[in-house]
PLY file of the C-alpha trace (Angstrom):
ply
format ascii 1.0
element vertex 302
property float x
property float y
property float z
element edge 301
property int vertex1
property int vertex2
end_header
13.38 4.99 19.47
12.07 6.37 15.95
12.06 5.50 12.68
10.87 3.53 9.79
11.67 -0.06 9.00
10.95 -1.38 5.45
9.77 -5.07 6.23
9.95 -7.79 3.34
6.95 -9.12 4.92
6.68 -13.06 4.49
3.76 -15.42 3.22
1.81 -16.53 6.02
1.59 -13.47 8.15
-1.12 -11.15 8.72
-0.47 -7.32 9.03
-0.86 -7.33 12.54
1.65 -10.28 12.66
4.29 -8.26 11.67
3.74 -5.16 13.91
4.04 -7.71 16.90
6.82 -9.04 15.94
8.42 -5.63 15.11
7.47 -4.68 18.87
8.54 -7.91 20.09
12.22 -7.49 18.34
12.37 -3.92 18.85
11.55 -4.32 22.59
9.02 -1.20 22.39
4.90 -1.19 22.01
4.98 1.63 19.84
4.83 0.39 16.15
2.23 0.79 13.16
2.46 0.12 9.88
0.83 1.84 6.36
-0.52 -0.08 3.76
-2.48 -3.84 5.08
-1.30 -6.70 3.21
-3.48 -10.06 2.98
-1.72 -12.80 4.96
-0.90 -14.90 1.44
0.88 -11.94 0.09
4.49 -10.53 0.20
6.74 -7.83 -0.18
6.90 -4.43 1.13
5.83 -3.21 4.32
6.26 0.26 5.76
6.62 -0.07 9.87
6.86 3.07 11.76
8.47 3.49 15.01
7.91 5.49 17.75
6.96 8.87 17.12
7.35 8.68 13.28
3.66 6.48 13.71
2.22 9.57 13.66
3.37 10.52 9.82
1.04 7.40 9.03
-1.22 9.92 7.45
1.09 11.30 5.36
2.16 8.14 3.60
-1.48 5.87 3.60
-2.22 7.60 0.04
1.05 6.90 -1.48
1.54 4.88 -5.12
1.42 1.23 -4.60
3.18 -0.99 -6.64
2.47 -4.90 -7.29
3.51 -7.98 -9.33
0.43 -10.47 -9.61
-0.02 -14.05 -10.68
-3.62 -13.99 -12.30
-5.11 -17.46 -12.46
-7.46 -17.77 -15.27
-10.58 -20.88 -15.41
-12.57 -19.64 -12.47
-13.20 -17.66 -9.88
-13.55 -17.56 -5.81
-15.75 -16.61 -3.32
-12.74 -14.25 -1.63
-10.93 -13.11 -5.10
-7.42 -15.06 -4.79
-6.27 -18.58 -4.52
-7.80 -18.94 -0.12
-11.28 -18.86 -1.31
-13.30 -21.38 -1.98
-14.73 -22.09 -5.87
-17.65 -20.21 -6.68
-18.03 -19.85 -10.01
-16.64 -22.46 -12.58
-16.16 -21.28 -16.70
-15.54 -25.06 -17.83
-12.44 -24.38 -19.98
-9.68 -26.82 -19.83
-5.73 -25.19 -19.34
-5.35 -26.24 -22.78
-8.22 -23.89 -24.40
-7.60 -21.26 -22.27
-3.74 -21.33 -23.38
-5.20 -21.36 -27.24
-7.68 -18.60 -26.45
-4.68 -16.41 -25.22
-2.28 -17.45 -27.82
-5.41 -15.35 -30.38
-6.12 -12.95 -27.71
-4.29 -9.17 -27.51
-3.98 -8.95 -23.92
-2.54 -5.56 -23.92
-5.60 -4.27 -25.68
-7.80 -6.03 -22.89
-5.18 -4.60 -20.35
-5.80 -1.14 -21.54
-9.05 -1.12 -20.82
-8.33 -0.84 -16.76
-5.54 1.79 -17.13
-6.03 5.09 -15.66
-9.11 5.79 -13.80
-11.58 3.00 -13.17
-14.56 2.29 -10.24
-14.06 -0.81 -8.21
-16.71 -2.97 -6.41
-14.88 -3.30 -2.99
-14.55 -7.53 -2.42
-16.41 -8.64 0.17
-13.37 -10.24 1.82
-11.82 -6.84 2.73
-11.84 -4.73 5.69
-13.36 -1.76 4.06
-16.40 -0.79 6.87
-19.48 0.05 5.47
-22.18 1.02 8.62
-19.19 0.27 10.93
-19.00 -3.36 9.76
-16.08 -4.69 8.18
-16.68 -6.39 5.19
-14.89 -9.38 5.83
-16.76 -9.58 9.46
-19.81 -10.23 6.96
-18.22 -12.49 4.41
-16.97 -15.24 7.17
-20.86 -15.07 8.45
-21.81 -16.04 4.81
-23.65 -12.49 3.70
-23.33 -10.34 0.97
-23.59 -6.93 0.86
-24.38 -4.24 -1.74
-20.97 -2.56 -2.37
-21.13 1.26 -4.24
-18.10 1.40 -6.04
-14.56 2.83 -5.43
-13.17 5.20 -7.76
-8.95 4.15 -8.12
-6.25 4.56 -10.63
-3.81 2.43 -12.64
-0.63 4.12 -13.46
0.88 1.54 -14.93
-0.42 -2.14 -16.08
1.69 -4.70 -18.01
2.28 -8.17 -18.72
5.32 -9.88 -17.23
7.20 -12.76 -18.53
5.85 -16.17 -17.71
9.07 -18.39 -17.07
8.51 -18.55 -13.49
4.76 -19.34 -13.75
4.35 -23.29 -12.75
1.44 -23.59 -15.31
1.64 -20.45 -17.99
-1.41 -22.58 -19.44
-3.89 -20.89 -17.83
-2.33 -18.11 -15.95
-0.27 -14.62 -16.52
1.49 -12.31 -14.65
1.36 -8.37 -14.37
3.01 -5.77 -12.97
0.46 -2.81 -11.24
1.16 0.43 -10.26
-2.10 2.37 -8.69
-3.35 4.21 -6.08
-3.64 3.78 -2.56
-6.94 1.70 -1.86
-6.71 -0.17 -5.24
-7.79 -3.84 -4.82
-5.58 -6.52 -7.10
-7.83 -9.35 -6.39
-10.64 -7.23 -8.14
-8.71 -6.00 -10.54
-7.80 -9.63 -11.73
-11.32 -11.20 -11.72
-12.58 -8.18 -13.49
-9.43 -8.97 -16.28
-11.09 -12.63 -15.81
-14.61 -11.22 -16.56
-13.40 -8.99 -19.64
-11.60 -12.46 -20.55
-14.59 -14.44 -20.55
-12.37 -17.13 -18.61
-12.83 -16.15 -14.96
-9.80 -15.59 -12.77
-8.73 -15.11 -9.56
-5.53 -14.04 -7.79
-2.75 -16.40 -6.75
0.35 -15.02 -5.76
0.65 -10.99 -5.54
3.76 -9.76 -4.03
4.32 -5.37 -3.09
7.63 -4.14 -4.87
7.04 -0.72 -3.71
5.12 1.34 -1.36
5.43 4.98 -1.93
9.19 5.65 -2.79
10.54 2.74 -0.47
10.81 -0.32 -2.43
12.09 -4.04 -2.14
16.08 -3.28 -2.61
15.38 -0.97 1.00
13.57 -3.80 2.69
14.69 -6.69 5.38
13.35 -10.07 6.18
12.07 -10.25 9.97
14.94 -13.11 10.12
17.47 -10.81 8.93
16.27 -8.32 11.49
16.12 -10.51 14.26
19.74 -11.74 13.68
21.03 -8.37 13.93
23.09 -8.13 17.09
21.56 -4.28 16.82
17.83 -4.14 15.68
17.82 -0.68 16.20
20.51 0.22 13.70
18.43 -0.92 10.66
15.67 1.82 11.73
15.27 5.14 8.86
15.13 8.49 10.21
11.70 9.29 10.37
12.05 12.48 8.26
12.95 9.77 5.02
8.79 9.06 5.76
7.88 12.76 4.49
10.94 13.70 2.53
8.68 14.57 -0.69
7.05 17.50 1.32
8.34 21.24 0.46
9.68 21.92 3.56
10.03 25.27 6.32
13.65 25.95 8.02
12.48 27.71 11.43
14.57 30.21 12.73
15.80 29.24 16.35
13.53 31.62 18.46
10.64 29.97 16.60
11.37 26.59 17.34
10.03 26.26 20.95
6.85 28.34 19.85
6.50 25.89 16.91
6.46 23.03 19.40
3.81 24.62 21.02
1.67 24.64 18.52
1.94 28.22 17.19
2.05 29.38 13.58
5.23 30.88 11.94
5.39 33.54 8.85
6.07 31.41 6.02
5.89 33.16 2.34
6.35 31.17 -1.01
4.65 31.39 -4.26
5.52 27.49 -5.01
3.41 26.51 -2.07
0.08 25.93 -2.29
-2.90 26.62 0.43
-3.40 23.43 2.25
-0.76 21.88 1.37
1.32 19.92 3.69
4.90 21.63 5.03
7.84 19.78 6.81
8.89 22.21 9.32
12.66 21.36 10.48
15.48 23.29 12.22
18.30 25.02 10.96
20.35 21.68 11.36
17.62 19.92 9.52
15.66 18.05 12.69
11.60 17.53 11.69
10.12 19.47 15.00
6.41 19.43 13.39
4.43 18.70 9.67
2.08 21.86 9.37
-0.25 23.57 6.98
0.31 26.25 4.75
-2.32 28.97 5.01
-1.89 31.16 2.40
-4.05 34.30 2.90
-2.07 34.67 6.17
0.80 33.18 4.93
1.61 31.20 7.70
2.78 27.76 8.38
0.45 26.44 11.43
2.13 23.15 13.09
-0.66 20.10 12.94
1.68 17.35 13.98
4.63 17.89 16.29
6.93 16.08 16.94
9.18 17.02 19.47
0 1
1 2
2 3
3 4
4 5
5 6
6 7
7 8
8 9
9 10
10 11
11 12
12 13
13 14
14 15
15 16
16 17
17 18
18 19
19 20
20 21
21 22
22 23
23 24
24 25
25 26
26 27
27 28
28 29
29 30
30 31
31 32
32 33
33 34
34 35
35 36
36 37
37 38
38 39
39 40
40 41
41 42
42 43
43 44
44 45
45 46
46 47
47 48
48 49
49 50
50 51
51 52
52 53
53 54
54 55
55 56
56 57
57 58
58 59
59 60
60 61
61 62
62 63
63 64
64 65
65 66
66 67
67 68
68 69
69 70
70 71
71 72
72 73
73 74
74 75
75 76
76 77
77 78
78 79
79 80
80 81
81 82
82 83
83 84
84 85
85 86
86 87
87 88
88 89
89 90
90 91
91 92
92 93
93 94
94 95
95 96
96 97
97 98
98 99
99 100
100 101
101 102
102 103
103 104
104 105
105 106
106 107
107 108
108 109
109 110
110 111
111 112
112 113
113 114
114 115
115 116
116 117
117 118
118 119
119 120
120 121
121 122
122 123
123 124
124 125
125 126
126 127
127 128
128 129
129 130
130 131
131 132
132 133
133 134
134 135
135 136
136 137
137 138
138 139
139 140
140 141
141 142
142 143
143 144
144 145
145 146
146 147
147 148
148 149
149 150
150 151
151 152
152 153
153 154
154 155
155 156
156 157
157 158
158 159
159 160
160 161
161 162
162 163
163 164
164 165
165 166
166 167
167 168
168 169
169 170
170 171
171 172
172 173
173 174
174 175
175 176
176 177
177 178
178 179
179 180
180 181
181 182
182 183
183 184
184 185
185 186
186 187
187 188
188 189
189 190
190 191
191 192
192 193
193 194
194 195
195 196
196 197
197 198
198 199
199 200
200 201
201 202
202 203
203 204
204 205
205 206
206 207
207 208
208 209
209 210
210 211
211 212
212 213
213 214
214 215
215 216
216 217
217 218
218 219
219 220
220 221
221 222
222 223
223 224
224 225
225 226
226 227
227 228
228 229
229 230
230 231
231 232
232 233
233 234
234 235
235 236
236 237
237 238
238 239
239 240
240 241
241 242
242 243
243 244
244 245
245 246
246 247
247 248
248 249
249 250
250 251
251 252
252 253
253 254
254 255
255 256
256 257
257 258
258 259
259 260
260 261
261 262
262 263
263 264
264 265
265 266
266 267
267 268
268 269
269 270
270 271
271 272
272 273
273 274
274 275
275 276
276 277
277 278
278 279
279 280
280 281
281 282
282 283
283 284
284 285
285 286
286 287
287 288
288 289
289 290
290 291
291 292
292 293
293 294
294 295
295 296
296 297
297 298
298 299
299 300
300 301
């Protein structure tokens, strides 16, 4: 059993959650996923099966994509709406929705779009002397954090009809780098505000190229009378990569782990190669070495 499942992962459940129930409706141990999303969070989560867990490498740096709800008036101890209080900007709902009714937010958005540095939160599991920070939080330190360099693709505001209390709050849509954090990113809009903020609702529309119109509930998948049959071929995971067609007395050496001639002037050194056979199977993902010009298998997968 391989393949990918694109989860609409529910409030509630951590990361780890959903792998185990993955395994648990898949009936197999073998399941990982790219991309951790905070329990209070929802939206898309890429699950790999079987042997396709070990493309996780290949898909950890992929474009991220987020809507947010930003509350604005103060600020918490973990960045979103869990935390506890910790600093307070005494502004009433009311002037904070007359400060934003004078206030260009799209000139204070532009200020975070492209590349940026982030302080990693302390409520994160970003290791730092083989600690993870939120190990440290929960035991009530804080640590000097050097920051993160990330960047925003793409930051706008949203329209506010769904927002219980537009008041004091807006929503934004985020597209950015692998390893961006959104609860940062909204208490430094806060901070550039002058109104505080944290994050309240934040909710993954896309991961990489899969996005929420590819995705299934858990429910949904543990209805089917066939859990297996809503599982991607694995080779959708690295379809992006320029890709090497073996000939058939190469395939068995490729498996192996032995290099095959491999000449193109679109393909850079380094980079990254599906290797398939001539019916269009993914055997291996190698490297192209260019002043051999060779294709040497790293991961196979056959």
């Amino acid at each position: 059993m391989d393949g990918l499942l694109i989860i609409d992962k529910p409030e509630g459940l951590t990361s780890h959650d959903v792998v185990a129930r993955v395994r648990r409706i898949l009936r197999t141990r073998r399941v990982g996923h790219t991309g951790t999303l905070d329990p209070f969070a929802t939206g898309v989560m890429v699950i790999l099966v079987g042997r396709a867990t070990r493309l996780a490498q290949f898909l950890d740096k992929d474009v991220k994509e987020y809507e947010a709800l930003v509350r604005l008036g103060f600020e918490t101890d973990s960045g979103d709406r869990t935390g506890s209080r910790n600093a307070e900007f005494g502004i009433r709902n009311e002037e904070i929705a007359k400060f934003l009714d004078k206030t260009d937010l799209d000139a204070v958005l532009e200020k975070f779009r492209g590349d940026i540095e982030q302080v990693p939160p302390m409520y994160s599991a970003k290791k730092i002397e083989g600690k993870k920070l939120y190990e440290l939080a929960r035991a009530g330190k804080v640590i000097e954090r050097k920051p993160i360099k990330v960047t925003i693709h793409a930051l706008e505001l949203l329209s506010d009809e769904e927002i219980r209390d537009p008041r004091s709050a807006i929503r934004i849509r985020v597209v950015c780098s692998a390893g961006t954090y959104i609860r940062t990113l909204a208490g430094d809009i806060g901070k550039r505000l002058g109104t505080g903020a944290h994050l309240e609702e934040l909710r993954r529309t896309r991961s990489g190229k899969f996005g929420l119109s590819e995705s299934i509930t858990l429910d949904k998948l543990e209805r089917l009378d066939d859990p297996d049959s809503a599982l991607r071929r694995m080779e959708e995971a690295v379809s992006e990569l320029p890709e090497c067609v073996l000939p058939p007395d190469r395939v068995e050496k490729t498996k192996n782990g032995l290099s095959t001639r491999f000449d193109s002037a679109k393909i850079t050194d380094g980079q990254a190669i599906r290797m398939l056979t001539d019916s269009g199977e993914l055997i291996a993902i190698g490297y192209y070495k260019g002043n051999e010009k060779v294709v040497q298998p790293k991961v196979v997968l056959l």
